[in-house]
GUKOLBA-157028 format. One line per field, with one value per residue (C-alpha): residue in three letters; x, y, z. Coordinates in steps of 0.02 Angstrom, whole numbers, plus 50000, padded with zeros to 5 digits. Layout:
residu ALA_...
x X_...
y Y_...
z Z_...
***
This chain:
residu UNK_UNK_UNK_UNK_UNK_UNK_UNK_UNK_UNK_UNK_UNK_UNK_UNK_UNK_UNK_UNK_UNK_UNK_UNK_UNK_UNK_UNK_UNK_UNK_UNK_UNK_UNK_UNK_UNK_UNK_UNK_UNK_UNK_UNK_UNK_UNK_UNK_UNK_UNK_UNK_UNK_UNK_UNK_UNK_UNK_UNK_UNK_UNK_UNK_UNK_UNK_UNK_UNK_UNK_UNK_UNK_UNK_UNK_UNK_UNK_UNK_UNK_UNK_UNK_UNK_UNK_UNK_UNK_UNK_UNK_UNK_UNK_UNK_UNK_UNK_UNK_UNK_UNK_UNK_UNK_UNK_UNK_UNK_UNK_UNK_UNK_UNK_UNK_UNK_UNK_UNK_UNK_UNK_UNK_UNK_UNK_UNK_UNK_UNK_UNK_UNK_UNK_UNK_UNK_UNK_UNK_UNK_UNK_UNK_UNK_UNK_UNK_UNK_UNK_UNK_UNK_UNK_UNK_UNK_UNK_UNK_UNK_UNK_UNK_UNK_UNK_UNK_UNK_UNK_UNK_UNK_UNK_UNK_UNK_UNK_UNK_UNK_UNK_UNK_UNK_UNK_UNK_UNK_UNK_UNK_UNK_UNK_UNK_UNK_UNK_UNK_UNK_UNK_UNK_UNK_UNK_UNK_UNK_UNK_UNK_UNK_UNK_UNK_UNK_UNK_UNK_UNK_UNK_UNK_UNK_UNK_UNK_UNK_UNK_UNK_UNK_UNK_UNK_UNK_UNK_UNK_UNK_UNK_UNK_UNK_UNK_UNK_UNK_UNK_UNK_UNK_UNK_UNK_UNK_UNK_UNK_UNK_UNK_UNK_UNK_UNK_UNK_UNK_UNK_UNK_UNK_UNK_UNK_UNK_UNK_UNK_UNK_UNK_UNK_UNK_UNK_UNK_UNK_UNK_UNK_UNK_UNK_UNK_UNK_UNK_UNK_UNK_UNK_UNK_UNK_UNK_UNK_UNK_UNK_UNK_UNK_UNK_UNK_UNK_UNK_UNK_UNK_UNK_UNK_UNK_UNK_UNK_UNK_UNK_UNK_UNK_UNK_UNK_UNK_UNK_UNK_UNK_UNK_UNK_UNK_UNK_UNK_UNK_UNK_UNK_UNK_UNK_UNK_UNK_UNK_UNK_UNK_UNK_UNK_UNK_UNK_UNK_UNK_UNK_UNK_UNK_UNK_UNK_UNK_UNK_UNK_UNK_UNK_UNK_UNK_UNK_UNK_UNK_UNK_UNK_UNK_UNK_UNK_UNK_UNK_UNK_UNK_UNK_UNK_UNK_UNK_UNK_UNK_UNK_UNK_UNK_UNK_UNK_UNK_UNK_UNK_UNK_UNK_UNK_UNK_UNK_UNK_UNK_UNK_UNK_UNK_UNK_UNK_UNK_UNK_UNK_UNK_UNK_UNK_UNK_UNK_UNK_UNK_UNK_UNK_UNK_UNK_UNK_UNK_UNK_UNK_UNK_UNK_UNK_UNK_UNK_UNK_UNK_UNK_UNK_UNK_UNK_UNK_UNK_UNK_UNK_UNK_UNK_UNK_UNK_UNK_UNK_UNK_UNK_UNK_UNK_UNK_UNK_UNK_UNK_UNK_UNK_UNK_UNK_UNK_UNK_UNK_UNK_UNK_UNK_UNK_UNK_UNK_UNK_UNK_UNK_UNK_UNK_UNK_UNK_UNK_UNK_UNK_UNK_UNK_UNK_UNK_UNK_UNK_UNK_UNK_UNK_UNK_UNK_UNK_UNK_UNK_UNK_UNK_UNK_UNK_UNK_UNK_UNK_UNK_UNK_UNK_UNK_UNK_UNK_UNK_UNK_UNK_UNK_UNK_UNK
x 50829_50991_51116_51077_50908_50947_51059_50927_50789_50879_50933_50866_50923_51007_50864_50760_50894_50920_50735_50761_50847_50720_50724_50840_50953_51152_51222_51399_51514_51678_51860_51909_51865_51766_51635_51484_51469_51296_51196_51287_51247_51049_51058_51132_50978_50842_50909_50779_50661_50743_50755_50894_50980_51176_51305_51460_51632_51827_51898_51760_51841_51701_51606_51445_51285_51222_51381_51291_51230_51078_51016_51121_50951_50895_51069_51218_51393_51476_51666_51783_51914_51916_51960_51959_51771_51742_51852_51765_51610_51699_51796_51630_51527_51390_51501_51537_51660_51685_51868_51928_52077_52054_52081_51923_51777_51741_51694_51631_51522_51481_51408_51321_51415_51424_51277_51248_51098_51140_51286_51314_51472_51566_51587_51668_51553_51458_51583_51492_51463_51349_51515_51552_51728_51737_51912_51922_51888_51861_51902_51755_51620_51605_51584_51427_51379_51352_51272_51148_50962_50996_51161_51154_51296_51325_51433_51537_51676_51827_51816_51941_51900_52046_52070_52040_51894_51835_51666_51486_51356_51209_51085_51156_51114_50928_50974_51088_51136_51265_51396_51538_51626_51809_51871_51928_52119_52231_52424_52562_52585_52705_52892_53043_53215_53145_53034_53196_53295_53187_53155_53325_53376_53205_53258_53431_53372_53247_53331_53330_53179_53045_52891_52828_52681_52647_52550_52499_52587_52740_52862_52806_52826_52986_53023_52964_53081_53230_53190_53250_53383_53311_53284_53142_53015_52863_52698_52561_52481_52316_52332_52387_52447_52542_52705_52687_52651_52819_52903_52820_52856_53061_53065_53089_52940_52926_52857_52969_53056_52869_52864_52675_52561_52705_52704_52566_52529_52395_52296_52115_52103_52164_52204_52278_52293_52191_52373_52339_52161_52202_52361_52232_52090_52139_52298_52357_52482_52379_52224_52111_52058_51951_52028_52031_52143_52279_52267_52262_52427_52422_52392_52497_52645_52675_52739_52937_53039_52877_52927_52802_52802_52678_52673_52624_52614_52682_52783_52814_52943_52892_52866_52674_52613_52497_52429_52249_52213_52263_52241_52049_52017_52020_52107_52091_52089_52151_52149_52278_52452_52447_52393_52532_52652_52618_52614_52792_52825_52776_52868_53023_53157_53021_53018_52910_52935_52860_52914_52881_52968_53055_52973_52784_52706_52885_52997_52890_52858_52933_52847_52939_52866_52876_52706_52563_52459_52306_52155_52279_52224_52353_52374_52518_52569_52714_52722_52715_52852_53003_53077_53060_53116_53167_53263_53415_53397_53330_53300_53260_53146_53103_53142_53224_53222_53098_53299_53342_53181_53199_53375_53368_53214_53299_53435_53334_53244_53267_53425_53329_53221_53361_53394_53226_53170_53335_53277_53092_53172_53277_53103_53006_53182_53190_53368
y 50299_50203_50193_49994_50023_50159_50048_49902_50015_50076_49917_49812_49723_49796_49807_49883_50026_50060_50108_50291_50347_50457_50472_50617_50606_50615_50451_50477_50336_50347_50306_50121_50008_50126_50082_49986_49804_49750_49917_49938_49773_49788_49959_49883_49756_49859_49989_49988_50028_50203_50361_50498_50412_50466_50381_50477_50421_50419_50246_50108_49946_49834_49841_49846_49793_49984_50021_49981_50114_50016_50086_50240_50323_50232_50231_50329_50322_50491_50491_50607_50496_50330_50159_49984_49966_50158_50189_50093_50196_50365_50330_50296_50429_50368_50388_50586_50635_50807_50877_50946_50937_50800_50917_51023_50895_50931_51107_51101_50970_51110_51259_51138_51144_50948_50884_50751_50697_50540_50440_50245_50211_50041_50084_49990_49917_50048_50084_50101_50281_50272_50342_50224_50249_50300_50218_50163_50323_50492_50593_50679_50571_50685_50816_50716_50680_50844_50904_50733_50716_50522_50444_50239_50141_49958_49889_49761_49696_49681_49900_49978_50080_50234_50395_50554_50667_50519_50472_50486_50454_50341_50467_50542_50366_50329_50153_50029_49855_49726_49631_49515_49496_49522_49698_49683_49673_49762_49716_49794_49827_49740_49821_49783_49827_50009_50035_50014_50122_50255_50216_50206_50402_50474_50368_50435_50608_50584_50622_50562_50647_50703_50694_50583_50569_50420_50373_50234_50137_50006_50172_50238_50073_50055_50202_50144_49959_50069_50180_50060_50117_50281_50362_50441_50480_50537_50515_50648_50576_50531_50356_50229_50060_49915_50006_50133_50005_49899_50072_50068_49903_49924_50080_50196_50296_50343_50514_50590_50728_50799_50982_50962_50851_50772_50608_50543_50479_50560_50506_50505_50327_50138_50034_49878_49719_49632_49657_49830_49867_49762_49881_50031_49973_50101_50134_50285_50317_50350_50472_50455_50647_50729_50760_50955_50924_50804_50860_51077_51131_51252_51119_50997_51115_51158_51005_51053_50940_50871_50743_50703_50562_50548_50442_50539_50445_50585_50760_50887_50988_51150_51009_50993_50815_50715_50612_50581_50560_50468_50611_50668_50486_50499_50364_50415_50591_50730_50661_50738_50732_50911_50955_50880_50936_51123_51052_51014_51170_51275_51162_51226_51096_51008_50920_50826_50710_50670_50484_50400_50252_50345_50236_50156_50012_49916_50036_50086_50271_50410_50469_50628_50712_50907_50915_50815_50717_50809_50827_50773_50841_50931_50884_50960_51138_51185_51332_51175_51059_51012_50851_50754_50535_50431_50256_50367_50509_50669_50823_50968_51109_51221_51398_51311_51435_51323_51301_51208_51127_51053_51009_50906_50816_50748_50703_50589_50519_50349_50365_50286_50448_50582_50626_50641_50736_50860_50892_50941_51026_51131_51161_51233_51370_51273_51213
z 50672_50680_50545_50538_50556_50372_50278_50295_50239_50095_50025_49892_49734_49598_49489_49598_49632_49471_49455_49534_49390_49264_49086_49036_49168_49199_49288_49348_49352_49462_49373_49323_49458_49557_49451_49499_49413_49483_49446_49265_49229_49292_49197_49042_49053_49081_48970_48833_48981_48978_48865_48845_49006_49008_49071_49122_49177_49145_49104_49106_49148_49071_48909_48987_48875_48879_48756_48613_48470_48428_48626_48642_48603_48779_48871_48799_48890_48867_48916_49014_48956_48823_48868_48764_48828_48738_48605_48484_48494_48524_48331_48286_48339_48456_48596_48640_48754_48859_48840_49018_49146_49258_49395_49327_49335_49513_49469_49305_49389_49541_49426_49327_49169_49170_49228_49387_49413_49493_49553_49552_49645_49710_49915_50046_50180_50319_50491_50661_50623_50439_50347_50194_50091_49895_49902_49747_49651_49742_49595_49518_49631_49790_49700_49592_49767_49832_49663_49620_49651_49716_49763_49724_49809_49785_49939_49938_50060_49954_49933_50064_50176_50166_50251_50152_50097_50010_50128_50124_50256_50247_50256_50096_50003_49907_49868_49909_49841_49900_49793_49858_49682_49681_49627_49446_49465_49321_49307_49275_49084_48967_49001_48878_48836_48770_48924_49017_48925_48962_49135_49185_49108_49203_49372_49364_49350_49514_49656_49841_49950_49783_49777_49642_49512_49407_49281_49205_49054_49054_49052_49222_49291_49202_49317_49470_49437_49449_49605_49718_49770_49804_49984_50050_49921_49943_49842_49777_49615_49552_49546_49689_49591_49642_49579_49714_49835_49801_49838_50004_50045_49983_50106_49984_49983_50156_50117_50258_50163_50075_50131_50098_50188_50255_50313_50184_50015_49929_49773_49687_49628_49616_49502_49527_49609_49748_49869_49800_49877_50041_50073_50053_50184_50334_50288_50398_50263_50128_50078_49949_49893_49756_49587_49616_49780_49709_49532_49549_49468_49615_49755_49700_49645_49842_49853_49824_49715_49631_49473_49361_49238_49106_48922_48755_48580_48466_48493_48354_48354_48453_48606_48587_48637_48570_48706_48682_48488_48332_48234_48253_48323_48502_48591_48771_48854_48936_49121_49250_49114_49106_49273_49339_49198_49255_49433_49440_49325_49487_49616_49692_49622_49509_49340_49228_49111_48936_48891_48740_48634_48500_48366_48348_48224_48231_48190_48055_48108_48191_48351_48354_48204_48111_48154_48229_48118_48080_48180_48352_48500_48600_48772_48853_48747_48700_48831_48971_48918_49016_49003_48827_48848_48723_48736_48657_48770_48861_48797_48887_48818_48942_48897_48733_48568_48453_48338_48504_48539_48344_48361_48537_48489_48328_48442_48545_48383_48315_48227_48060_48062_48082_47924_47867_48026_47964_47779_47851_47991_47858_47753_47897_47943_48115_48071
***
């Protein structure tokens, strides 16, 4: 049989597709926009038609129906990582979530340890050969692909088609549906004078020819804003965004100098604007790649002069970062910061960065703190740190005495906390 003669016997409406799901079963959802609309949606209306159905994913984009605890006993989202759509139910309790490195899911998904029954996935229209592209979100989702009873894809023509292990062949697909709605576009976040600040000591530190990883937040763009008068960067990240692409288009990533996969960005989803997922579709520059490829500390540390920048919302003072949580209420999750913060630990010439505004709730509170608030969950360790970022300044911790550690952090605090930050400084024997 053909690969036409496949796809057209395979497809069908969303509502129909979602039927081969079975009570009890594991759904897994690919990052952010590499979620499917049009089978969430059916899902999320047929829900009650279901029992002990989970729904598993890292960043939902859109509060779906099925996020709602009066049905979580039908359909229950579980997260790898919070977003605004989850983070309601997550402080609440009918929303659980799986702690894990980003860079982990593949295999905890592999021996079974997270379960993957089935996978709904956005995917970029069939080629001539039956090979559709994951383009969006490779991450976790090949590895659900090659572990699920039934793979459900819902095409639609705005999804790239990129290079990379990010492809799956018709004959691996149960069910199909078709969409043509516009991939939900995300901008850039909110940067001010403070987001500067910081951005401008991290650029000034990154030198000509690295290798870059960005995350998300208005301080890695801040970054990116003053790179331009870089030379020869190269990429190796998780996530592809529109900053990266302005890089591209300034000349300044040109990914000439990378000593590893030279020649090519690499990265394990998008998230951006429609410019974004047009500059994607067969783009010989760039390769989309499974979590465990771009996100391994060991992978991803070959790359020499690797820079990492990545956001936290509180640091005590041994250097431990508070990424994820306010206090026991999670906020987000673990995701890829501290993969890549022991990614650029290994790199010949590397560094990562820890940025944060020194100050949250307007000036209200300190963000560098004795100790974080109780219940916070720890995302990068104190073993791990490197570079701390502050609008008044770097610190450097690395191999730091915890005396020093104390002492430059209160440097680069908000000068209204200083004192304070001293006295309990002085009561714990760190000064």
């Amino acid at each position: 049989m053909s690969v036409q003669a496949l796809y057209q016997q395979k497809r069908m409406s969303a509502a129909d597709a979602i039927r081969v799901v079975k009570n009890g079963e594991t759904i897994v959802v690919p990052t952010a926009v590499g979620e499917p609309p049009a089978l969430l949606t059916a899902l999320s209306e047929a829900r009650r038609d279901f029992r002990g159905v989970q729904v598993v994913q890292i960043l939902p984009v859109r509060k779906y129906a099925y996020f709602d605890p009066e049905t979580a006993e039908n359909v229950r989202h579980t997260a790898y990582f919070f977003s605004g759509a989850s983070r309601a139910g997550g402080a609440e309790g009918w929303i659980d979530f799986i702690p894990a490195y980003f860079s982990e899911l593949p295999d905890l998904i592999g021996r079974g340890l997270s379960p993957a029954d089935v996978v709904f996935s956005m995917a970029s229209p069939m080629d001539e050969h039956g090979f559709f592209s994951l383009a969006l979100a490779a991450d976790y989702t090949m590895a659900a692909i090659e572990k699920a009873r039934v793979v459900v894809l819902e095409v639609n023509p705005n999804v790239p088609f990129a290079n990379g292990n990010c492809h799956i062949h018709i004959s691996q697909v149960a069910a199909l549906t078709e969409s043509d709605e516009p991939i939900l576009e995300v901008g850039l976040p909110k940067i001010g004078p403070v987001q500067e600040a910081i951005g401008k000591y991290v650029a000034d530190m990154i030198p000509n020819g690295a290798t870059l990883q960005i995350g998300y937040g208005g301080i890695p763009d801040a970054v990116v804003m003053q790179l331009t008068d870089k030379h020869d960067l190269g990429i190796h990240t998780e996530m592809v965004g529109d900053g990266i692409m302005t890089l591209v288009e300034a000349g300044v990533v040109t990914n000439r100098k990378k000593n590893f996969h030279p020649g090519k960005m690499l990265a394990t989803f998008a998230l951006g604007s429609k410019k974004l997922y047009q500059f994607m579709n067969r783009n010989p520059a760039l390769e989309m790649h499974p979590v465990d490829f771009t996100n391994d500390p060991y992978i991803a540390g070959q790359n020499d002069n690797l820079h990492a920048i990545n956001a936290t919302m509180q640091i005590d003072f041994l250097g431990q970062c508070g990424s994820e949580s306010l206090g026991f209420a999670p906020y987000s999750g673990t995701g890829g910061q501290s993969d890549f913060v022991r990614a650029a630990n290994r790199s010949k010439g590397g560094k990562s960065f820890i940025v944060l505004p020194s100050t949250a709730k307007n000036d209200t509170i300190s963000r560098i703190v004795p100790t974080l608030s109780a219940g916070t969950h720890v995302s990068t360790s104190k073993n791990d740190i490197n570079y701390v970022v502050t609008e008044f300044g770097v610190a450097q911790l690395r191999g730091k005495t915890a005396h020093q550690r104390c002492e430059a952090l209160i440097g680069i605090a908000h000068p209204d906390f200083r004192g304070e930050l001293r006295e309990a400084a002085k009561k714990m024997k760190l000064l």
